[in-house]
C-alpha positions as a printed NumPy array, in Angstrom:
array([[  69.793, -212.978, -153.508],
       [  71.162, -212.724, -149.898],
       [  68.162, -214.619, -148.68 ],
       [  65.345, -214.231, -146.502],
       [  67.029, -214.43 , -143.478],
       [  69.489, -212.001, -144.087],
       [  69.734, -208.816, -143.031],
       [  71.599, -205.979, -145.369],
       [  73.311, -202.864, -143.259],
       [  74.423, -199.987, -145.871],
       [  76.892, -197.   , -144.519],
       [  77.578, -194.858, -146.968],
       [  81.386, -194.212, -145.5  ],
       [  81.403, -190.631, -145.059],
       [  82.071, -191.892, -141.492],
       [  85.293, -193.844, -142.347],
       [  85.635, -195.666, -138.522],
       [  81.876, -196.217, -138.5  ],
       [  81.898, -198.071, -141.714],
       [  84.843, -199.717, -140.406],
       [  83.661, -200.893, -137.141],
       [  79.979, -201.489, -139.352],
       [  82.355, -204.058, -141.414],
       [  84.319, -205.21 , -137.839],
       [  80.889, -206.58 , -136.829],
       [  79.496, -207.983, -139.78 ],
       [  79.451, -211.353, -141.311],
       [  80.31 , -210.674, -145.151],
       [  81.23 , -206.65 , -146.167],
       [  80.596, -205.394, -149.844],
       [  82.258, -201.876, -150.892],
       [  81.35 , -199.799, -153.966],
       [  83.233, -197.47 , -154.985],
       [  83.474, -195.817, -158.785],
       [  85.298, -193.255, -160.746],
       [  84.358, -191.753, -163.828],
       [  85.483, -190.237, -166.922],
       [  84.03 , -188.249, -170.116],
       [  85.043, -187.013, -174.022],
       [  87.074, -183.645, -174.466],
       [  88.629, -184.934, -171.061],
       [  91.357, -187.151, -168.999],
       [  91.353, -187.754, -165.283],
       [  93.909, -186.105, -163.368],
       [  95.327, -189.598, -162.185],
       [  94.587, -192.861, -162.16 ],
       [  92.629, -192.988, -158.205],
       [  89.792, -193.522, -157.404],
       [  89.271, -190.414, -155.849],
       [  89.773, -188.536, -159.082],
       [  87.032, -188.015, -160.971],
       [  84.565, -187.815, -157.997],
       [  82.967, -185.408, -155.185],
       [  83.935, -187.598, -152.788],
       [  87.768, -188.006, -151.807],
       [  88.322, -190.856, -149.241],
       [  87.508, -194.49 , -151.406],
       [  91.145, -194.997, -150.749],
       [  91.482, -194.37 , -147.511],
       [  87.644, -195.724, -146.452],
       [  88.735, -199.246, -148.27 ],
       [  92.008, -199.218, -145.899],
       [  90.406, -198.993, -142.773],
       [  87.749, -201.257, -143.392],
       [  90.442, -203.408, -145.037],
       [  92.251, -203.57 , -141.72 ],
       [  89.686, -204.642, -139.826],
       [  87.298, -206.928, -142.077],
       [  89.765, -207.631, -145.32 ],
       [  89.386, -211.271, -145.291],
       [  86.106, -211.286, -145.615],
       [  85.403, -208.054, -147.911],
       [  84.5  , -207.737, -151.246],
       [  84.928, -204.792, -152.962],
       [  83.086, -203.564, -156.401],
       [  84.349, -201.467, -158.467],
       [  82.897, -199.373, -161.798],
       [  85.355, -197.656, -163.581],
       [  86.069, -196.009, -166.875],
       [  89.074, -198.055, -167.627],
       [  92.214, -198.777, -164.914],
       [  92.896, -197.549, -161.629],
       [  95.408, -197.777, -158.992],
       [  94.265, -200.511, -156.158],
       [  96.754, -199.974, -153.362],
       [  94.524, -202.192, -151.112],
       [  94.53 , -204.476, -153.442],
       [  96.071, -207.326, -151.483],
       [  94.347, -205.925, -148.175],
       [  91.088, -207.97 , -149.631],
       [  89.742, -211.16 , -150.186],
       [  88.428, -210.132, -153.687],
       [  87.856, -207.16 , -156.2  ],
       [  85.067, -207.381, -159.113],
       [  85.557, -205.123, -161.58 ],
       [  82.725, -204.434, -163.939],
       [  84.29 , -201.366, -165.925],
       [  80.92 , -198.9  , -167.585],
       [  78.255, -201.51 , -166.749],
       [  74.283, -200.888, -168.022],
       [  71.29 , -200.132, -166.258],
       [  70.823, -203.978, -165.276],
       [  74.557, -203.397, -163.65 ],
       [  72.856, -204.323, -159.96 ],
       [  71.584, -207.913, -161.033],
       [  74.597, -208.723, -162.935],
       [  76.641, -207.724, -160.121],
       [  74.43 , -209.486, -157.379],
       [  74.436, -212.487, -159.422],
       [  78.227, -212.735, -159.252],
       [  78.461, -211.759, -155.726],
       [  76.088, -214.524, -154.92 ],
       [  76.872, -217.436, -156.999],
       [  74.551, -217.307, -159.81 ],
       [  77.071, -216.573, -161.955],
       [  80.527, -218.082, -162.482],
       [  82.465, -214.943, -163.926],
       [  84.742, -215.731, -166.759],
       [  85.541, -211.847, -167.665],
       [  89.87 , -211.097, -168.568],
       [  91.308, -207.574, -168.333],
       [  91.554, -206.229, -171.212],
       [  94.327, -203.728, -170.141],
       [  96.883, -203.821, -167.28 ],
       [  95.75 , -202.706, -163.806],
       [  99.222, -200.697, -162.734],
       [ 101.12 , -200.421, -159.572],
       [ 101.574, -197.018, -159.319],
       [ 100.994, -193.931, -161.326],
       [ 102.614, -193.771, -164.963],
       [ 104.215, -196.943, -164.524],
       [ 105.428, -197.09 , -167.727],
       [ 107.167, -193.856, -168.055],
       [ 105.587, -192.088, -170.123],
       [ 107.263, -188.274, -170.78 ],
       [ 105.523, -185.201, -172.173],
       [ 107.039, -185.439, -175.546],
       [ 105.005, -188.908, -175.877],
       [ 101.571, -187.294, -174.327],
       [ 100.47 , -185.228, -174.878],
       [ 102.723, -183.756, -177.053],
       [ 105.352, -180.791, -177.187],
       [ 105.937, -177.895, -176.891],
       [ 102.664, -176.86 , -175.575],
       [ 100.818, -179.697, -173.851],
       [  97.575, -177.437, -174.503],
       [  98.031, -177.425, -178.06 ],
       [ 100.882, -179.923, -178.678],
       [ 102.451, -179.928, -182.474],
       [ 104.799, -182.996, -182.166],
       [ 104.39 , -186.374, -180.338],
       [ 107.186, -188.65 , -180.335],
       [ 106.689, -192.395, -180.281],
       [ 109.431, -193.774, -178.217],
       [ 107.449, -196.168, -176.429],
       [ 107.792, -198.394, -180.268],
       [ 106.208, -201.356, -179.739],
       [ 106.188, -201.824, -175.95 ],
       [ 102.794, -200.717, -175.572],
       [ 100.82 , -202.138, -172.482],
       [ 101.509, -205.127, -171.066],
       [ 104.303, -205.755, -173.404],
       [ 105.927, -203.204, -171.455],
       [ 105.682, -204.84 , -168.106],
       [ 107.147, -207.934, -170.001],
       [ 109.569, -206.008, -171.468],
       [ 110.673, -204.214, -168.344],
       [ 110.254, -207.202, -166.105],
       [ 107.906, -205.297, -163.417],
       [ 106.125, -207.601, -161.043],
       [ 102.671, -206.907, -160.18 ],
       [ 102.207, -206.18 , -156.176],
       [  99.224, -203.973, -155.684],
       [  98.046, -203.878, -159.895],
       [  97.216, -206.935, -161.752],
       [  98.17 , -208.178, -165.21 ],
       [  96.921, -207.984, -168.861],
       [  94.482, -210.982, -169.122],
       [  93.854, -211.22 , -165.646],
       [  90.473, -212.271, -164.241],
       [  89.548, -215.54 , -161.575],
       [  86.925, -217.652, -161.398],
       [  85.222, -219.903, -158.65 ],
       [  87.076, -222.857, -160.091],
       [  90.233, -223.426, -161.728],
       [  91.147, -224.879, -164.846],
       [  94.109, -227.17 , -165.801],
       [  95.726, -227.257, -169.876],
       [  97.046, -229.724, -171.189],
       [  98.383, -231.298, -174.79 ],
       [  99.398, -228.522, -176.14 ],
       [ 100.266, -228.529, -179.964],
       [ 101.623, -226.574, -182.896],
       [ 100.447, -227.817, -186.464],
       [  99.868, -227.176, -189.993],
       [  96.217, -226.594, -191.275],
       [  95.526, -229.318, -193.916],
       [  94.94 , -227.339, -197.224],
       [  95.323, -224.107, -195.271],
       [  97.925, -221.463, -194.785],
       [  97.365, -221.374, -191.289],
       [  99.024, -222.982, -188.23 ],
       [  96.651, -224.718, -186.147],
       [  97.766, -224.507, -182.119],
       [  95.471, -226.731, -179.705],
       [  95.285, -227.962, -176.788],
       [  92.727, -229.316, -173.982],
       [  90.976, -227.101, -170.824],
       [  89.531, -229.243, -168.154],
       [  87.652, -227.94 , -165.312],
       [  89.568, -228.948, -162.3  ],
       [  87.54 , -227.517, -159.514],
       [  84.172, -228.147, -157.635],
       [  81.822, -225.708, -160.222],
       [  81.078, -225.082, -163.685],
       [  82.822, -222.719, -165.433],
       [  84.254, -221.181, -168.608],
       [  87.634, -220.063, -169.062],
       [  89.036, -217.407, -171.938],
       [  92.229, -219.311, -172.764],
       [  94.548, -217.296, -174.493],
       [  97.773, -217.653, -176.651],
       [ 100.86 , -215.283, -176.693],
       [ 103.858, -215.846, -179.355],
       [ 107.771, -215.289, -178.469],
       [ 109.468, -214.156, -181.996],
       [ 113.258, -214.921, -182.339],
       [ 114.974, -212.682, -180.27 ],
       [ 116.963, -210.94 , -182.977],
       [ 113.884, -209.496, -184.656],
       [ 112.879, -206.875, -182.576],
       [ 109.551, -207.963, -181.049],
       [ 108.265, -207.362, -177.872],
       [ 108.946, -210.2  , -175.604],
       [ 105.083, -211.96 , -175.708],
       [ 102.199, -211.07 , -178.171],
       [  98.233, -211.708, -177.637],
       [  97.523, -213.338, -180.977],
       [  94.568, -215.404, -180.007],
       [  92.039, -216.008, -177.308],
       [  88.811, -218.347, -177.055],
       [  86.014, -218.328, -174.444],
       [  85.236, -222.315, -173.3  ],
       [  81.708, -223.236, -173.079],
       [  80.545, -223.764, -169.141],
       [  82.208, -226.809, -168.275],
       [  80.955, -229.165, -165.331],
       [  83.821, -230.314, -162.91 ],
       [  86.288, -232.584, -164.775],
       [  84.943, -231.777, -167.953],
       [  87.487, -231.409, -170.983],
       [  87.368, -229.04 , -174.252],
       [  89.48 , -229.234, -176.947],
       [  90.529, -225.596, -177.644],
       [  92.019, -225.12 , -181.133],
       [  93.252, -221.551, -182.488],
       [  94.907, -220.124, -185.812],
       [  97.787, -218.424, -186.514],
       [  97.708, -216.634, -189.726],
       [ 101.135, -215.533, -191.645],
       [ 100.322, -212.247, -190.233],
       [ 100.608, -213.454, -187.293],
       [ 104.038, -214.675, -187.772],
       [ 104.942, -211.561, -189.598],
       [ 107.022, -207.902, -188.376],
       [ 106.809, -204.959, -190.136],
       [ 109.764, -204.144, -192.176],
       [ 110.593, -200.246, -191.947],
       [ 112.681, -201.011, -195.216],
       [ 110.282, -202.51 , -197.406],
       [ 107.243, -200.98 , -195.896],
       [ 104.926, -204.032, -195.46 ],
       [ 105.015, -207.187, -193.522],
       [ 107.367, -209.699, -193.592],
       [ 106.665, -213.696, -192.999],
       [ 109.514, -214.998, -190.781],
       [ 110.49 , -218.447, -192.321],
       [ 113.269, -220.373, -191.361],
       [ 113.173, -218.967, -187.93 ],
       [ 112.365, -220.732, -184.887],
       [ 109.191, -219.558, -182.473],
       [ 107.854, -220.25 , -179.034],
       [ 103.963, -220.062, -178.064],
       [ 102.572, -220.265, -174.636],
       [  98.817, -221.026, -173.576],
       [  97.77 , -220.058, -170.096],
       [  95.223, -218.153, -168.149],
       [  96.856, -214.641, -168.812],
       [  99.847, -212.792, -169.656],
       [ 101.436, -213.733, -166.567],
       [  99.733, -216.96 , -166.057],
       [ 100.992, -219.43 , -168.683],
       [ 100.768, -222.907, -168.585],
       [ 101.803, -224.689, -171.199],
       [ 104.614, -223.887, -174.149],
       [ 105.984, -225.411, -177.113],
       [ 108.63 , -224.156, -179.532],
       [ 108.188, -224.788, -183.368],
       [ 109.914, -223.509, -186.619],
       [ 108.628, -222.292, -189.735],
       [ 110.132, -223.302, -192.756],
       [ 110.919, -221.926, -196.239],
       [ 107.635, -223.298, -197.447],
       [ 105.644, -221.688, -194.589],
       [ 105.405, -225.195, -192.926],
       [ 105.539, -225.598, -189.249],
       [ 107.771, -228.244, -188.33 ],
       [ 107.671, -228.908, -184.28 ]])
């Protein structure tokens, strides 16, 4: 994939300043690094360096970072998120999670071009260790963490990156819910909130252009603010849609649904969920949870009807 005339120098970074004058010297550098996980277990943090024999991914990405970040790329496969305190040290990170056994073409063909990727997270990448707060009594459980006979959850709904939103905690070293970049970018547009002719459902559309020099797909993705006074967590994920691979200034109309469900919280009085009408909503379409481009408010009337 490099090409015939390249030539391909491994280290395997045991020797942190050899790798890192090995990267000093070279044209393009590519690390790999992993952690990894198992049932009837937990890692002892999120690092990289639990989970593994060897101890110094952290500190080997740092180095080289410091000599050769602009111009490395660093892989990693992982069981789910991890702390990246390099993170901005780098020109870019591909993440390919618990990949197969045809994980080295995949990745090669992203590394090289072949591929445009289009993958989001789907969970939040955080900044630093328990991030969110979590105590004992929520996980794993009191009084005896070993065999725990109460959990309490206090977290409610702000689960995730509802959370973050919640909380208001930028992302400097971790990366949002949703996340995930492309070699091109992609521009929205006409963004609308309607009813679904003969339907119960609300119809929300709008238009994803390539706006870049490749082809590309993008996984557009909707998030709904409920009136304030209800309870909800500040943005909700209730829809996303992969484009097809769109050529450079080509357009797709994206159109999703929102069910009554979806416009629903559950009532601890009644036990069930409850359809919010006469109340006023907001819904945002954008490129993540913390990349939204577009909004429009619309209310739902007694009938169920969206009026914008």
């Amino acid at each position: 994939a490099a090409g015939a005339s390249a030539t391909v120098t491994f280290n395997d970074g045991s020797d942190i300043s050899a790798a890192a004058s090995l990267a000093e010297e070279s044209d393009y550098v590519i690390i790999f690094v992993g952690t990894l996980s198992g049932e009837g277990g937990d890692r002892a943090s999120l690092s990289l360096d639990d989970g593994v024999d060897w101890k110094n991914q952290n500190k080997a990405i740092a180095a080289i970072a410091a000599k050769a970040g602009h111009k490395t790329a660093v892989v990693a496969s992982v069981p789910g998120a991890v702390l990246m305190p390099w993170s901005r040290d780098v020109a870019a990170i591909l993440t390919n999670f618990m990949p197969g056994q045809q994980a080295g073409n995949a990745i090669a063909d992203v590394l090289f071009g072949e591929v445009n990727p289009s993958a989001k997270l789907p969970l939040t990448f955080p900044n630093e260790e328990n991030e969110t707060r979590f105590s004992p009594a929520q996980y794993p459980g009191i009084p005896d963490r070993k065999e725990p006979a109460y959990a309490f959850y206090s977290e409610h709904l702000l689960v995730g990156y509802r959370y973050y939103d919640a909380h208001n905690i930028s992302f400097t070293t971790g990366f949002p819910f949703g996340h995930g970049l492309s070699y091109t970018t992609f521009k929205y547009s006409n963004l609308t909130v309607s009813n679904e002719a003969g339907k119960q459902g609300k119809r929300v559309s709008f238009v994803v252009e390539n706006s870049g020099a490749v082809s590309g797909a993008e996984v557009a993705q909707l998030y709904i603010a409920f009136p304030s006074d209800v309870g909800e967590p500040p943005l909700q994920l209730k829809g996303f849609k992969k484009t097809k691979a769109l050529a450079p200034g080509e357009q797709e109309l994206v159109e999703l649904t929102l069910r009554s469900r979806d416009l629903s919280f559950w009532s601890e009085r009644s036990h069930a969920w409850t359809f919010l009408q006469m109340r006023s909503f907001k819904a945002f379409v954008g490129s993540s949870s913390r990349d939204l481009r577009l909004s429009s408010d619309f209310f739902v009337g007694s009938s169920g009807a969206v009026y914008v």
